[in-house]
C-alpha positions as CSV (number, residue, x, y, z in Angstrom):
1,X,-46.8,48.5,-16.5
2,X,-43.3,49.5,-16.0
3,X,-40.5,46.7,-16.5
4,X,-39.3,45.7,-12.8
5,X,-35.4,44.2,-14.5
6,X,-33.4,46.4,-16.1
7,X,-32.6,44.5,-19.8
8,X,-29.3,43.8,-18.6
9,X,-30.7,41.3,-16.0
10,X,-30.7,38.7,-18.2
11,X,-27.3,38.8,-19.7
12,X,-25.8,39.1,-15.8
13,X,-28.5,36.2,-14.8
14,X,-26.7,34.2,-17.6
15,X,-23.1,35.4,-16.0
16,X,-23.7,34.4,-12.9
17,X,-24.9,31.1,-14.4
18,X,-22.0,30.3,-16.3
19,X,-19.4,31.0,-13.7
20,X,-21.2,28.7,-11.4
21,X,-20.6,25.9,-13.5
22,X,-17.3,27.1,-13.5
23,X,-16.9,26.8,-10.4
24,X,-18.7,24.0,-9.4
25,X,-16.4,22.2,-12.3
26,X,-13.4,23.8,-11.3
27,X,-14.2,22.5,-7.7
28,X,-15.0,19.4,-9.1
29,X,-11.7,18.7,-10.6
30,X,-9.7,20.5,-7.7
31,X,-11.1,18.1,-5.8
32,X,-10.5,14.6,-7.7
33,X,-6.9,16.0,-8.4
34,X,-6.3,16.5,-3.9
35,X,-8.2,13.6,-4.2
36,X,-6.0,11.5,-6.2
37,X,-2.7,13.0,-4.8
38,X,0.0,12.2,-2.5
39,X,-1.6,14.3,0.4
40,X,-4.2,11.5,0.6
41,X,-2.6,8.6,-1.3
42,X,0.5,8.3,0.6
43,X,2.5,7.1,-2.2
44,X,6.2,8.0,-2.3
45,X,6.0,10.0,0.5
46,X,8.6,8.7,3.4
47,X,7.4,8.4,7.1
48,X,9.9,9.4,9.9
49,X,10.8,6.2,11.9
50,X,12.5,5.8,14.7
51,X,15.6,4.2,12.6
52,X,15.9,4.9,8.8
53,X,15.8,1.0,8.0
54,X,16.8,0.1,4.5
55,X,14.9,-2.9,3.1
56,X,17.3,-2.4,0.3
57,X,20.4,-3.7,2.3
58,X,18.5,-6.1,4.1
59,X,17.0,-7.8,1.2
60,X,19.0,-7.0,-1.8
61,X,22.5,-7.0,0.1
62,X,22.0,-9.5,2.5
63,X,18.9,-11.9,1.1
64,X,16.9,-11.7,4.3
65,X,13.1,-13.4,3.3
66,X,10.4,-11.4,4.2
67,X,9.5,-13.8,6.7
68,X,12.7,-13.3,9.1
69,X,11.2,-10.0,10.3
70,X,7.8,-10.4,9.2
71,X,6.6,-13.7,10.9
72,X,2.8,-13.7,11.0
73,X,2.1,-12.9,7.1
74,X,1.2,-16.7,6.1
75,X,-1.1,-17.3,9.2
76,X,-2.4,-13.9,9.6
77,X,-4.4,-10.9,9.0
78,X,-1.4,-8.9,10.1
79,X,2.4,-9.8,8.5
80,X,3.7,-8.3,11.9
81,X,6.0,-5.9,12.5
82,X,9.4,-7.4,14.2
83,X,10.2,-7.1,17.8
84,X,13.5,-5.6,18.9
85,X,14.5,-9.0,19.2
86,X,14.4,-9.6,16.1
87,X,16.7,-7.0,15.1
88,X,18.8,-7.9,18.3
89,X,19.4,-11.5,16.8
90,X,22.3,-10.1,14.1
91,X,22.9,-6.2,15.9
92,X,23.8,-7.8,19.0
93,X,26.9,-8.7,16.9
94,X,26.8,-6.4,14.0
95,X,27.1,-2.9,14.0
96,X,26.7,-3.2,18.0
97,X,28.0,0.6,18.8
98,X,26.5,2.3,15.7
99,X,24.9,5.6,17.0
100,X,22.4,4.9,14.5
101,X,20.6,1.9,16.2
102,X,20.7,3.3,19.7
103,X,17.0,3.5,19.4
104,X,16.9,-0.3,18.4
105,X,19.5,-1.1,22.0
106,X,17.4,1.6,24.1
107,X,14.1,-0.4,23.1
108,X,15.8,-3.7,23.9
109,X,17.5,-2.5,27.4
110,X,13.9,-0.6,28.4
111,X,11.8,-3.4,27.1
112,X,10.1,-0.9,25.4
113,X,8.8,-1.3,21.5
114,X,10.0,1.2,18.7
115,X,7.5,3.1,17.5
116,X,7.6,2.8,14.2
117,X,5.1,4.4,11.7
118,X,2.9,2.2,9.7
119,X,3.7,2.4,5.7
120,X,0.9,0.8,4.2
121,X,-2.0,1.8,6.4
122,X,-5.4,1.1,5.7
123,X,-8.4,2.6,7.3
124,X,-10.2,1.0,9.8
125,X,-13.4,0.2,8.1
126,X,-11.6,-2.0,5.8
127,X,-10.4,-5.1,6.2
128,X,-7.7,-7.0,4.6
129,X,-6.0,-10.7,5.5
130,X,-2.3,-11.4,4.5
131,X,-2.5,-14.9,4.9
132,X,-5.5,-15.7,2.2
133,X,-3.4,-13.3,0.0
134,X,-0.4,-15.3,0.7
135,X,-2.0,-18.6,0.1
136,X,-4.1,-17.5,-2.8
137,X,-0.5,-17.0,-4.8
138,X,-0.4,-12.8,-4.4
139,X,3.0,-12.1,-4.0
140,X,4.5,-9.5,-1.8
141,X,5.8,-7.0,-4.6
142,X,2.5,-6.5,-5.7
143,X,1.1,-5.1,-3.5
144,X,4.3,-3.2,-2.2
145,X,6.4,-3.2,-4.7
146,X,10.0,-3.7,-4.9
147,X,11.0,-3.7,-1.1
148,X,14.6,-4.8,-2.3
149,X,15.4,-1.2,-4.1
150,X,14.3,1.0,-1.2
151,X,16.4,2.6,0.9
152,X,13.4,3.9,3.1
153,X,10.1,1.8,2.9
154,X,7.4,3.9,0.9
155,X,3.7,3.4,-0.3
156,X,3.9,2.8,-4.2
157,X,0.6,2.3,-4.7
158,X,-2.6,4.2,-4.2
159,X,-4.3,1.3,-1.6
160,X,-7.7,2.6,-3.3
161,X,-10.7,0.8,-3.5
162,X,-10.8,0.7,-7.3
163,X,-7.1,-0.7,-6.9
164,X,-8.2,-3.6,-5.0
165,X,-10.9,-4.2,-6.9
166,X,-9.1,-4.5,-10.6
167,X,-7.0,-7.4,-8.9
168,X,-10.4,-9.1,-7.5
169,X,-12.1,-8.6,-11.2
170,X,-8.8,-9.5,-12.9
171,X,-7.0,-12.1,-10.7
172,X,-5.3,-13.7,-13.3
173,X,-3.0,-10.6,-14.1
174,X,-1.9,-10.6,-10.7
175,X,-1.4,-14.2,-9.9
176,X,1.8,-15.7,-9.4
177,X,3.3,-19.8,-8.2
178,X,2.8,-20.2,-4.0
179,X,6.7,-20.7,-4.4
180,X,7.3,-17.5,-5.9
181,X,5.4,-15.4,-3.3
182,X,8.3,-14.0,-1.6
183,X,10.5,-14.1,-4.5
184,X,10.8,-10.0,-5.1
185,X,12.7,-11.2,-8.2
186,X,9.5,-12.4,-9.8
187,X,9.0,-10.5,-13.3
188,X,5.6,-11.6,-14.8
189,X,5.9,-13.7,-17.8
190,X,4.8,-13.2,-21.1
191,X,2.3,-15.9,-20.9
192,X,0.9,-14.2,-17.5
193,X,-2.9,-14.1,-18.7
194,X,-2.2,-18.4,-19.6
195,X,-0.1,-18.9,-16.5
196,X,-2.8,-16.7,-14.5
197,X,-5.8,-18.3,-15.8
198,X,-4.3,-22.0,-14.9
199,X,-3.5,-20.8,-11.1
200,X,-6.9,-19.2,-10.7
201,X,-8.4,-22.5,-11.1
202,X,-5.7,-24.3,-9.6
203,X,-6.1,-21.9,-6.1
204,X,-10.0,-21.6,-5.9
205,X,-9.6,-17.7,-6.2
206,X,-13.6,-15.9,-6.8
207,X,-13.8,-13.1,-8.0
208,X,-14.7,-11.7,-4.5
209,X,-16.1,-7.9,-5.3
210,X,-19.2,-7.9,-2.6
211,X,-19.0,-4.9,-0.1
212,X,-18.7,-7.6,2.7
213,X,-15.4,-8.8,1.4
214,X,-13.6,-6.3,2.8
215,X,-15.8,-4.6,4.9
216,X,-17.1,-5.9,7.9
């Protein structure tokens, strides 16, 4: 019976083989690396806002706490953005003609809020509470790093799953004193892993790591 394949069938069968794995690890890693970059993380990447504010100035340079502007963070889900009332309270005085807050006047003239674009943005299947973090001893920094040296507000972390979930596993690394929540001068201490284990128990905080924790 005549042989259907040529004899070179096999060694282009084995080809074809090899450079689908090749591809299908190339793809593989291509997409883990898009994955795991800023396109989808956000971090360091700047939003445009309606007015370049500068945490920076505002808390470095002038000491403003976090909650002057953000209100709501120790009794709610959401640490609220200000109104332009808030900003109003000190630019109705300081830097009152600056071209740069006309945005900030227009919105208070028009009764109209800014617009401004959302930094640390989670999807909507997942749900997170600011004031159990708050209470629980999380401090602000660690989630968002240091506020105080940024000119423009950016994402410095990846806002992950597997992020969140090292700090659920591992709460004492993360832990800090109620009183030093806001402090964004907190450096942890060399005894953090004592210090953390001591608050855990002090605060009640489970190591919470059930899909229904977050998403609801």
């Amino acid at each position: 019976m005549a042989q259907i394949f040529h004899h070179s069938t096999n060694i282009l069968v084995r080809i074809a083989f090899l450079v689908a794995v090749v591809l299908a690890a190339g793809s593989g890693w291509a997409y883990y690396e898009l994955y795991h970059s800023p396109y989808f993380t956000r971090v360091d990447v700047f939003r445009e806002q309606p007015v370049m504010f500068s945490h920076k100035h505002h808390v470095d340079g002038l000491g403003i706490d976090c909650r002057y502007c953000h209100t709501s963070v120790e009794k709610s889900s959401s640490a609220g953005i200000p109104p332009t009332e808030t900003c109003m309270s000190c630019h109705s005085q300081v830097w009152a003609d600056a071209p740069i807050l006309e945005p900030v006047r227009e919105s208070y003239r028009t009764e109209r809020p800014l617009e401004w674009m959302r930094v640390h943005n989670l999807p909507g299947f997942v749900y997170f509470n600011h004031a159990i973090h708050v209470k629980k001893g999380i401090g602000c920094t660690t989630c968002h790093g240091q506020v105080d040296q940024m000119p423009l507000m950016r994402q410095v972390h990846s806002l992950s799953m597997g992020w969140c979930l090292d700090c659920h596993r591992h709460p004492e690394n993360y832990v800090r004193p109620r009183d030093r929540v806001f402090d964004v001068n907190w450096t942890v201490p060399a005894n953090q892993r004592e210090l953390g284990r001591e608050l855990v128990r002090e605060y009640d905080i489970r190591n919470l790591t059930d899909c229904s924790t977050c998403h609801r």
